[in-house]
matplotlib code that plots the C-alpha trace (Angstrom):
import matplotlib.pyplot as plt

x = [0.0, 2.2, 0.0, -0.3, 3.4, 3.2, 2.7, 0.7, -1.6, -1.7, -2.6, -5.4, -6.7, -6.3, -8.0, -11.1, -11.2, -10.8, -13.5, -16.0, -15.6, -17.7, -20.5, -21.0, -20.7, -23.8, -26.3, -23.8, -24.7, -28.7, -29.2, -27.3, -29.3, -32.4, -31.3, -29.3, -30.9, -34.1, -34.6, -37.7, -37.2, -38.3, -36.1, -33.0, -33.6, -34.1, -30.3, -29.0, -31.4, -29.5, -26.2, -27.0, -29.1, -26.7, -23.3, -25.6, -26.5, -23.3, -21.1, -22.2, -21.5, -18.2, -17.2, -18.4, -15.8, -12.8, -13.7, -13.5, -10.3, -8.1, -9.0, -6.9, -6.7, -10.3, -9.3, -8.2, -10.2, -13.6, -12.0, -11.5, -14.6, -16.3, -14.2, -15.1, -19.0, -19.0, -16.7, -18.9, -21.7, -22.3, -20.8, -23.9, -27.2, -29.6, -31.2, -30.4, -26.9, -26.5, -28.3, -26.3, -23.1, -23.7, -25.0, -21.9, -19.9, -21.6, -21.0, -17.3, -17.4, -19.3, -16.2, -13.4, -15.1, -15.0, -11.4, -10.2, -11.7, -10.1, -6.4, -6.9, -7.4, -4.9, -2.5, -3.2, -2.9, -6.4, -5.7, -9.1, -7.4, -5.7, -9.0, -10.9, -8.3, -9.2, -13.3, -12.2, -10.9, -14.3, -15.9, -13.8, -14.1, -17.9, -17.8, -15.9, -17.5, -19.6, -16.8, -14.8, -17.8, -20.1, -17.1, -16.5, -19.6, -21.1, -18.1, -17.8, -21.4, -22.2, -19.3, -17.0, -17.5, -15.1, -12.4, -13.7, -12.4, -9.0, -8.4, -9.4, -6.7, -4.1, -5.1, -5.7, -1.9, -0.6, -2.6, -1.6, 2.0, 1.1, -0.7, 2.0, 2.4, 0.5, -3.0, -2.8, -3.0, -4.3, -1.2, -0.3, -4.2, -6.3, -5.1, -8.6, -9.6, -11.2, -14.9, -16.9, -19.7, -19.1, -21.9, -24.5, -27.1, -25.1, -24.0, -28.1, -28.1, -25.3, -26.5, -29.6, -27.4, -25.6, -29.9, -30.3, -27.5, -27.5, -31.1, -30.1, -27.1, -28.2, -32.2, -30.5, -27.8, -30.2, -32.6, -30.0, -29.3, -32.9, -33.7, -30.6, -31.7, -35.3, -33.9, -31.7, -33.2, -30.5, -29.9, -27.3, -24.8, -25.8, -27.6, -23.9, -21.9, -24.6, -22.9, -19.5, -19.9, -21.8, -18.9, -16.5, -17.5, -18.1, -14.5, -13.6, -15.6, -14.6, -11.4, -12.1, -14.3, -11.0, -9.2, -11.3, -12.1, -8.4, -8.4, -11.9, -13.0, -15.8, -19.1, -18.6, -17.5, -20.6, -23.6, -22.9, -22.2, -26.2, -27.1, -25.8, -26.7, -30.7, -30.2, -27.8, -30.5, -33.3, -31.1, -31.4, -35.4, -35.8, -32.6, -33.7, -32.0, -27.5, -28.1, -28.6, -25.1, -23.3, -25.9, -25.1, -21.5, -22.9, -25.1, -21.7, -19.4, -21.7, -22.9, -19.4, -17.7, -19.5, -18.6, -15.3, -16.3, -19.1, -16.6, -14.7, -17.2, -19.0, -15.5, -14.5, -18.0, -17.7, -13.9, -14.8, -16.5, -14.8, -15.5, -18.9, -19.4, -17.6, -20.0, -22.8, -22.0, -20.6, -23.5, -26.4, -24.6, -24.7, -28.3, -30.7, -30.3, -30.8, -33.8, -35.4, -34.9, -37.7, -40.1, -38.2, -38.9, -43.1, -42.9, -41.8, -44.3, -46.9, -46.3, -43.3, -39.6, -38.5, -41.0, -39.9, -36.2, -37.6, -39.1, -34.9, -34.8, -36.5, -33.4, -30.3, -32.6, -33.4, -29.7, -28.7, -31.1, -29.6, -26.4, -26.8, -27.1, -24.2, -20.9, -17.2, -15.8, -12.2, -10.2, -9.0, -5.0, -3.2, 0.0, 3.1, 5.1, 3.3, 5.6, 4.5, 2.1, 4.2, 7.0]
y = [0.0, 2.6, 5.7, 4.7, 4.9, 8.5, 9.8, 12.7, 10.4, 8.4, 11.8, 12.4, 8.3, 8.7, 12.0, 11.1, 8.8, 10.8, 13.6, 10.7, 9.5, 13.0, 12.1, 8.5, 9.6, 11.3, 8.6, 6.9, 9.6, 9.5, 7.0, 8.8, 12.1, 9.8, 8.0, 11.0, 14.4, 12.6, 14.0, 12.5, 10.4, 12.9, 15.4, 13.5, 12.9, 16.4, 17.2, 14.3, 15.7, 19.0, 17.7, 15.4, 18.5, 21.0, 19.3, 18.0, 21.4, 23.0, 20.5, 22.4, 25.6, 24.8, 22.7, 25.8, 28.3, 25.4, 25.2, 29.4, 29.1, 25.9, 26.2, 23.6, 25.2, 24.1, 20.7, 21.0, 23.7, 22.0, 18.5, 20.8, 22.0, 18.6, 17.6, 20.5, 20.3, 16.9, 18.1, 20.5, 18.8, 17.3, 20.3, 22.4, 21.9, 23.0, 21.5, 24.2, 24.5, 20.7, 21.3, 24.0, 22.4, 19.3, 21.3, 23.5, 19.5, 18.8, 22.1, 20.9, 17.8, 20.1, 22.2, 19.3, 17.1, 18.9, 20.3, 17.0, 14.8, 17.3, 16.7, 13.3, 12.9, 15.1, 12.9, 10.0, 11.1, 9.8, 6.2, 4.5, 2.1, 5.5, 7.2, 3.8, 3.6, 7.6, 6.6, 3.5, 6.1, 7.3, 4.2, 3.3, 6.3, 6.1, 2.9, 3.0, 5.8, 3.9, 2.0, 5.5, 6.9, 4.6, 3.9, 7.1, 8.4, 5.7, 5.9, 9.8, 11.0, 13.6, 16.1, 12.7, 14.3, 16.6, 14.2, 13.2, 16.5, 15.4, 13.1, 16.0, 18.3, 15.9, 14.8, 18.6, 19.6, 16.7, 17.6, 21.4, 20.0, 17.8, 20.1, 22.9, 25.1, 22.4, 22.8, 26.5, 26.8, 25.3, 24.1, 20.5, 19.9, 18.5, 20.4, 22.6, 23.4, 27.2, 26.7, 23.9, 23.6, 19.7, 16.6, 17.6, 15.1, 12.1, 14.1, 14.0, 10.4, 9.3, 11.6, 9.8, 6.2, 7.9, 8.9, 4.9, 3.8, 6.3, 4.9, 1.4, 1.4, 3.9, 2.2, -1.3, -0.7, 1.3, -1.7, -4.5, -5.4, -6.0, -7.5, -10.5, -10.6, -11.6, -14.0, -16.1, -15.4, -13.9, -11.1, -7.8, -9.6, -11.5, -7.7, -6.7, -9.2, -8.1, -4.9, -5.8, -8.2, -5.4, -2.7, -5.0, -6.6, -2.6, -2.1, -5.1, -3.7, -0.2, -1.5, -3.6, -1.1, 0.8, -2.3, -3.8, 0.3, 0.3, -2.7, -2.5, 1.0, 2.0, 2.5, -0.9, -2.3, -0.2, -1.9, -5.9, -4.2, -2.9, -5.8, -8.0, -6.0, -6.6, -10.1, -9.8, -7.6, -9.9, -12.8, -10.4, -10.0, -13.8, -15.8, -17.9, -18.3, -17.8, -17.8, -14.2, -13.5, -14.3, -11.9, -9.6, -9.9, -9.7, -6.0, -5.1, -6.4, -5.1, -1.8, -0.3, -1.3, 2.1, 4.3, 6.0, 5.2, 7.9, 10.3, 10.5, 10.0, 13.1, 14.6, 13.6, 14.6, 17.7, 18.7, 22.1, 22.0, 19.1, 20.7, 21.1, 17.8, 16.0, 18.3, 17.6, 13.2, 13.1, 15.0, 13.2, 10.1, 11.7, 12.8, 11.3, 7.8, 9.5, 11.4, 8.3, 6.3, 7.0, 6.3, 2.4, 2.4, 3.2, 1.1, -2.0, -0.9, -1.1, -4.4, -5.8, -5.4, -7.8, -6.4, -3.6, -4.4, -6.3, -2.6, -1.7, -4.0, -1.5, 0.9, -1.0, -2.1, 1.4, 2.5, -0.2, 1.1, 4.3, 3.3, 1.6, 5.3, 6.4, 6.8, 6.6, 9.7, 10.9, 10.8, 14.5, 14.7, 15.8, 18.0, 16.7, 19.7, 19.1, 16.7, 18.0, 15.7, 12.4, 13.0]
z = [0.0, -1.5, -0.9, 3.0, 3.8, 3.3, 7.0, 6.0, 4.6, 7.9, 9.8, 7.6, 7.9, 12.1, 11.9, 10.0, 12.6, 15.3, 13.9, 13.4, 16.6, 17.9, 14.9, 17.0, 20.5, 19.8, 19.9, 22.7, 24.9, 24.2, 27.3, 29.4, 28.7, 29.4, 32.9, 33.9, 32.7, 32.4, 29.2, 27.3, 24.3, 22.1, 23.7, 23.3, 20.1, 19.0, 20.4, 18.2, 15.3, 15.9, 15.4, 12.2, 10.5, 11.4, 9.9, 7.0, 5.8, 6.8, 4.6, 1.5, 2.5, 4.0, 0.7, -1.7, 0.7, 0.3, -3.9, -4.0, -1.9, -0.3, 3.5, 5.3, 8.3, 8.7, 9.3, 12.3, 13.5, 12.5, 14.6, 17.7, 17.7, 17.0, 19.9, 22.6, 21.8, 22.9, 25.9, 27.0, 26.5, 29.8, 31.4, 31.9, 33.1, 30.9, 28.0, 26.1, 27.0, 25.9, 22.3, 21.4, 22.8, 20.7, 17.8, 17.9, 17.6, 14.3, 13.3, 14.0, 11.7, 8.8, 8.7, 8.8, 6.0, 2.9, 3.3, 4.8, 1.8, -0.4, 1.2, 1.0, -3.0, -3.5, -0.5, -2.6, -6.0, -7.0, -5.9, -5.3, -2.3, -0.7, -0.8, 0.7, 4.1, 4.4, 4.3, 6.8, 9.3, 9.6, 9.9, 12.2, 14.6, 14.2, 15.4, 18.5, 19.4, 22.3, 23.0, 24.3, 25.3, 27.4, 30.3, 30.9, 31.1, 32.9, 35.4, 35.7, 34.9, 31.8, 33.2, 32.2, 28.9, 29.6, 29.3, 25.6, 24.1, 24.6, 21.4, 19.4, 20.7, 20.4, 16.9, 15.9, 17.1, 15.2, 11.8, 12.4, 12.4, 9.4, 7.0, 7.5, 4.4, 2.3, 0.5, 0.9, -2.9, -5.8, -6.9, -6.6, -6.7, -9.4, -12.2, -14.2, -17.1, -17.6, -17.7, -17.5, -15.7, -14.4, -15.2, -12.5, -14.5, -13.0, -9.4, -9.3, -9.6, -7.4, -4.7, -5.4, -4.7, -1.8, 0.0, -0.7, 0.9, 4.0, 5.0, 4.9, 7.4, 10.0, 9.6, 9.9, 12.6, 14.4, 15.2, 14.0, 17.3, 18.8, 15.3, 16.2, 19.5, 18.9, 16.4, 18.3, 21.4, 23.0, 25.4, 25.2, 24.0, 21.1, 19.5, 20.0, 18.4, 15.2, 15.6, 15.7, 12.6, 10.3, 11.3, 10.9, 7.5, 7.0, 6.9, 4.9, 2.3, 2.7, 2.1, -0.8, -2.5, -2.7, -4.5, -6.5, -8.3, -9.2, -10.6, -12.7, -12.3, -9.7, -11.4, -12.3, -8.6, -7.3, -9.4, -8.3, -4.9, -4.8, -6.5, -3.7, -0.9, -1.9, -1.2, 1.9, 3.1, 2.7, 4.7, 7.2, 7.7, 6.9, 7.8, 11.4, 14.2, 14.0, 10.3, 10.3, 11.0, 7.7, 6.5, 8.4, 7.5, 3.7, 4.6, 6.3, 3.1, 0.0, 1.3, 2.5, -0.9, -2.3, 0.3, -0.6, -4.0, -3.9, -2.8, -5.6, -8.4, -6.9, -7.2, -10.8, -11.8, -10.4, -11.1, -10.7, -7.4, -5.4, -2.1, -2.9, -4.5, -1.3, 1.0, -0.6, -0.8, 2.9, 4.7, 2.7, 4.1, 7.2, 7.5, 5.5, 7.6, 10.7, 9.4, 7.9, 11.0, 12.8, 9.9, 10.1, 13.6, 13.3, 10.4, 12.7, 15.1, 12.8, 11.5, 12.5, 12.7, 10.5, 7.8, 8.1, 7.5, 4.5, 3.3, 3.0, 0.0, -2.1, -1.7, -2.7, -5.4, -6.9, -6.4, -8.6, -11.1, -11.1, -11.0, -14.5, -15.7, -14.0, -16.6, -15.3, -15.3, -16.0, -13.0, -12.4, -13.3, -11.0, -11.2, -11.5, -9.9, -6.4, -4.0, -0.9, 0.3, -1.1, 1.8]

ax = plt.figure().add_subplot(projection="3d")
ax.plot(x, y, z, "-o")
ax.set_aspect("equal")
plt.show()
């Protein structure tokens, strides 16, 4: 992995994963607002709401300032802030002292996006596989978030969130460090033509992929666990090990998205990827008993190979506006799952849960639809001049 022994590159991988972290703490800390604050359910989930609309909306903006001029001071400043929202977030009393705390976090992770995905092509000279392990450091953060966050909290109380701002610091002094006189100009970027306006027909339709995708993780990991549960008949544990297998196939496939695109090009990596995921997904409603868990691992597999791949189709189709398009791609991800959530969740308790994981089918299968429209774009060039992220 050629593009990984760069150390700048590293930085960038363990500070996705360190921003991301912030995004996953949020729902971590929802039961502790419950039992703690005694916040009702609808309550708790407006401050998460907050946080997901906020960063969502703000990614745009933040990625049309970086495409007028490089910002990559924003990297680190947008992971401080991500990292001192959730900080302070248990620091005060009020309700609205902890919306606006949290809000302020995902106002954080808005900012560091854009700028950061930006870095990272240009770190990785347009390599598929480099841009995949950058996308893995985010699933990774967001998935240890409740790992890092539940002992500490649960041992400390809500001010124990005081202690979580700490990674985000560190990590921000190091990138400071590592970003030093680089990005601060276009040179060394993707290299531009004058004009052009970019193919926004097919940035429509992979958004479009991109609103599938984002309902099917966050619906199925929000209600994976008491799905498995009820299956095998297990308690805590078994709901958990479903997690654990669908984040950890997730990075396989994250991973392998990355690969398999450099080898046979990424539009045509995505469509079988969709394809599969239907039929993973139904495994999932139907499978009895343990045999749910290989499906699991299929969900986790098939619907993480497009992630990093979106990134950098919305990129190439929009050469012009790359910190627009990777805005625009990472906060749908972002928001539209959470958003769509609850609908899953009176869906299941209007019928049933596993019919309503069933109803995700529909999704992977209309993304593959519109992924048959969607052409392979020329990967950007990239000057040759520009060494300074390759040392």
């Amino acid at each position: 992995m050629g593009m990984i022994r760069s150390w700048r590159v590293s930085v960038l991988v363990a500070g996705h994963a360190v921003n991301d972290l912030y995004q996953g703490a949020v729902p971590a800390l929802v039961p502790f607002w419950i039992t703690q604050r005694h916040y009702g359910y609808v309550a708790a989930a407006g401050i998460a709401l907050a946080a997901a609309v906020l960063s969502s909306l703000a990614q745009p903006v933040f990625g049309w300032l970086t495409d007028r001029r490089p910002l990559p001071a924003l990297v680190p400043a947008g992971m401080t802030l991500a990292g001192l929202g959730i900080a302070c977030s248990g620091l005060g009393e009020s309700y609205a002292w902890t919306w606006t705390a949290v809000a302020l976090s995902g106002l954080g992770v808005a900012a560091y996006h854009p700028e950061s995905a930006r870095l990272a092509r240009l770190a990785t000279r347009g390599s598929h596989t480099g841009m995949s392990w950058y996308s893995l450091g985010g699933t990774v953060g967001f998935a240890l978030a409740p790992l890092a966050v539940t002992p500490v909290v649960d041992r400390a109380g809500l001010p124990g969130t005081a202690w979580l701002g700490i990674p985000a610091v560190l990590c921000a002094l190091v990138t400071v460090a590592c970003l030093r006189g680089v990005g601060a100009a276009p040179a060394g970027g993707p290299t531009r033509s004058p004009g052009g306006t970019g193919d926004w027909g097919s940035f429509l339709r992979l958004s479009g992929l991109v609103i599938c995708r984002s309902v099917v993780v966050f619906g199925l990991s929000t209600f994976l666990a008491v799905h498995v549960q009820q299956r095998v008949h297990g308690g805590p544990v078994a709901g958990a090990v479903a997690l654990v297998v669908l984040f950890g196939a997730g990075a396989i496939g994250t991973l392998l998205g990355g690969r398999l695109a450099d080898r046979y090009g990424r539009v045509r990596v995505v469509r079988p990827a969709y394809a599969a995921t239907v039929v993973a997904l139904a495994g999932v409603a139907c499978a009895p008993g343990p045999a749910v868990y290989p499906f699991v691992a299929a969900v986790g597999i098939c619907a993480y190979v497009p992630f990093s791949l979106h990134v950098t189709l919305g990129q190439d189709y929009l050469p012009h506006r790359v910190g627009t398009a990777s805005g625009l791609t990472l906060g749908l991800a972002v928001s539209v799952g959470g958003l769509t959530a609850p609908v899953l969740g009176a869906m299941a308790q209007a019928w049933s849960l596993p019919t309503a994981l069933a109803t995700l089918t529909v999704l992977p299968a209309l993304a593959w639809a519109l992924s048959r429209r969607l052409p392979e774009p020329r990967p950007m060039a990239f000057a040759t001049t520009s060494k300074e992220l390759q040392r």
